[in-house]
C-alpha positions as a Markdown table, in Angstrom:
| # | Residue | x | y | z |
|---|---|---|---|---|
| 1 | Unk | -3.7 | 13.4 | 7.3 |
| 2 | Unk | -1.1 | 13.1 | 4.6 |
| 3 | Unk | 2.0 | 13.6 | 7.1 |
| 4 | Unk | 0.9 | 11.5 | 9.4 |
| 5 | Unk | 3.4 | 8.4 | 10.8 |
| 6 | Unk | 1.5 | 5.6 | 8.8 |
| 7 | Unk | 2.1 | 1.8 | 9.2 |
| 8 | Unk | 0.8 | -1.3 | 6.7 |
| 9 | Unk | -0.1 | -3.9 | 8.4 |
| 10 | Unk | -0.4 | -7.2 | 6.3 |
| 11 | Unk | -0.6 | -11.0 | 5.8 |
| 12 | Unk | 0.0 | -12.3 | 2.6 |
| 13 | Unk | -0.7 | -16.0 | 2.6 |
| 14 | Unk | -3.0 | -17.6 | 5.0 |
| 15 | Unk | -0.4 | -18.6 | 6.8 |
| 16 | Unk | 0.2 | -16.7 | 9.7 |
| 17 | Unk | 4.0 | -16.5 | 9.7 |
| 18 | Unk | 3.7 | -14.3 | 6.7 |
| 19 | Unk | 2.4 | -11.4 | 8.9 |
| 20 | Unk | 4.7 | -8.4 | 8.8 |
| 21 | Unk | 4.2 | -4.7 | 8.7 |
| 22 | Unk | 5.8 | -1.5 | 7.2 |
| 23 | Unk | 6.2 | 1.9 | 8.7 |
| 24 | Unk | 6.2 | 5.1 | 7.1 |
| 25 | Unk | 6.3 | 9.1 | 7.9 |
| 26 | Unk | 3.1 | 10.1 | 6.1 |
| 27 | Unk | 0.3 | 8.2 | 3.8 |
| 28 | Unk | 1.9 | 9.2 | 0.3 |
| 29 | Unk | 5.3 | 7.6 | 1.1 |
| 30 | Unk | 2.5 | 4.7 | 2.6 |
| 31 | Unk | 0.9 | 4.5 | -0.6 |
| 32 | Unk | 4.4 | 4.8 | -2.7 |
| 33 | Unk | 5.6 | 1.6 | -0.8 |
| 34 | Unk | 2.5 | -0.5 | -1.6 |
| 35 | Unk | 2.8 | 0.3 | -5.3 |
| 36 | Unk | 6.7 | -0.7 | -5.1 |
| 37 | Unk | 5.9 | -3.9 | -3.5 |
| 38 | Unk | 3.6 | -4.5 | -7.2 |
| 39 | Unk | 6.2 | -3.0 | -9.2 |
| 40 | Unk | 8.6 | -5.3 | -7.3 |
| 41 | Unk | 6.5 | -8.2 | -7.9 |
| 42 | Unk | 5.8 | -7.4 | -11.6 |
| 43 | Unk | 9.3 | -7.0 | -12.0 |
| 44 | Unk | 10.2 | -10.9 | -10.3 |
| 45 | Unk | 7.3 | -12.0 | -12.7 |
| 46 | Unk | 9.0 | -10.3 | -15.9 |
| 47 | Unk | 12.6 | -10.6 | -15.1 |
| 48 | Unk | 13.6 | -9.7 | -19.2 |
| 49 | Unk | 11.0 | -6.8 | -19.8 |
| 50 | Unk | 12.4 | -3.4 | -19.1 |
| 51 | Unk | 9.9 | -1.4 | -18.8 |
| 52 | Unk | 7.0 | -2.6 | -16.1 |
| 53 | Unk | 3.8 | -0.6 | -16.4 |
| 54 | Unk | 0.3 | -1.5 | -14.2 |
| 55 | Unk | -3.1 | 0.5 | -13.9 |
| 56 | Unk | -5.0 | 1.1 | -11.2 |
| 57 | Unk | -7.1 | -2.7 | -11.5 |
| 58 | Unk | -4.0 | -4.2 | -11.0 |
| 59 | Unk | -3.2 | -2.9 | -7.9 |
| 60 | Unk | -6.5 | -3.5 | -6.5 |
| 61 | Unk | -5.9 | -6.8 | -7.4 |
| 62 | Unk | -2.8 | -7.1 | -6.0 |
| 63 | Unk | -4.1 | -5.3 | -2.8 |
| 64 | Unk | -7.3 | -8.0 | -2.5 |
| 65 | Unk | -5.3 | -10.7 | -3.2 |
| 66 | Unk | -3.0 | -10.5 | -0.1 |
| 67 | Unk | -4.9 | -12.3 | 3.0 |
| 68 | Unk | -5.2 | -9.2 | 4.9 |
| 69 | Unk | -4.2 | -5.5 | 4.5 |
| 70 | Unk | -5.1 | -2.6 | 6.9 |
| 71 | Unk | -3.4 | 0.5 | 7.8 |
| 72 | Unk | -2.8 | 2.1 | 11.5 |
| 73 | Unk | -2.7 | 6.3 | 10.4 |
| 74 | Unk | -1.3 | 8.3 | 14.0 |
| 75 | Unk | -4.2 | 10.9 | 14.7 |
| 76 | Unk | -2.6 | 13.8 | 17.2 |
| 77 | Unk | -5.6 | 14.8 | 18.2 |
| 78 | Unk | -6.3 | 11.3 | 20.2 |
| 79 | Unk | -2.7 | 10.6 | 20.3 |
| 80 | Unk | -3.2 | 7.0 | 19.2 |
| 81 | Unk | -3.4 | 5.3 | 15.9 |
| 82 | Unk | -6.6 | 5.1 | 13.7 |
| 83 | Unk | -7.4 | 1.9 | 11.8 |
| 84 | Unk | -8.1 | 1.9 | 8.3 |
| 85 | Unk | -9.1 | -1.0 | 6.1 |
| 86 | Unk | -8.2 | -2.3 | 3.0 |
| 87 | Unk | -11.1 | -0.2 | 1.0 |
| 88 | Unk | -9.3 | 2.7 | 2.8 |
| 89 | Unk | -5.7 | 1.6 | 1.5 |
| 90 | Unk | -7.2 | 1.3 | -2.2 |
| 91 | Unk | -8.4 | 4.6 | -2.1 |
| 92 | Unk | -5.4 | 6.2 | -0.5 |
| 93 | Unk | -3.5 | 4.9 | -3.7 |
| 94 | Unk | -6.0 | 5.6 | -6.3 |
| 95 | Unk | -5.7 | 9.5 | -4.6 |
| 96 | Unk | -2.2 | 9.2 | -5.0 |
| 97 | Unk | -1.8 | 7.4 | -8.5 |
| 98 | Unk | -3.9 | 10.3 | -9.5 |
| 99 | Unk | -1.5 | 13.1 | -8.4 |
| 100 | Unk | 1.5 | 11.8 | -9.7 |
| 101 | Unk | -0.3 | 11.6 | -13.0 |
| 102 | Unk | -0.7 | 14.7 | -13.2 |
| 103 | Unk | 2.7 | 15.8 | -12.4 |
């Protein structure tokens, strides 16, 4: 599943002008654009600190804060994307965290 086209579907706000989407070529860069959006964010919210570091709570915080989050993974085999919800997303990034740890 990892090099699969992936795009992010979410909503920010309630308000449903903030819906937008992101696409990517495979889950990990998927999961590497979610964490920069809460680097980005951390980043707005500490404009003088140089060094921004999170853990893993934060980002699921960040991630059930937003209105809606869901993922659309493309699946060969039925030649049609497969949905994937916001539990899904978390542990995608959790998996992925976890291997760049360790590198």
């Amino acid at each position: 599943m990892a090099q699969r086209h992936t795009i992010i579907l979410m909503q920010p706000t309630p308000n449903r002008a903030t819906r937008t989407f992101m696409d990517y070529e495979s889950v990990p860069a998927a999961m590497d654009g979610i964490c920069g959006m809460i680097e980005k964010r951390l980043k707005e919210a500490n404009p003088n600190l140089r060094n921004i570091t999170y853990d893993i709570s934060d980002l699921y915080k960040y991630i059930e804060a937003l209105t809606d989050m869901s993922a659309l993974v493309f699946d060969p085999s039925i030649r049609a994307y497969a949905p994937f919800d916001r539990s899904w997303i978390k542990q995608q990034a959790f998996q992925r965290l976890k291997r760049l740890a360790k590198n």
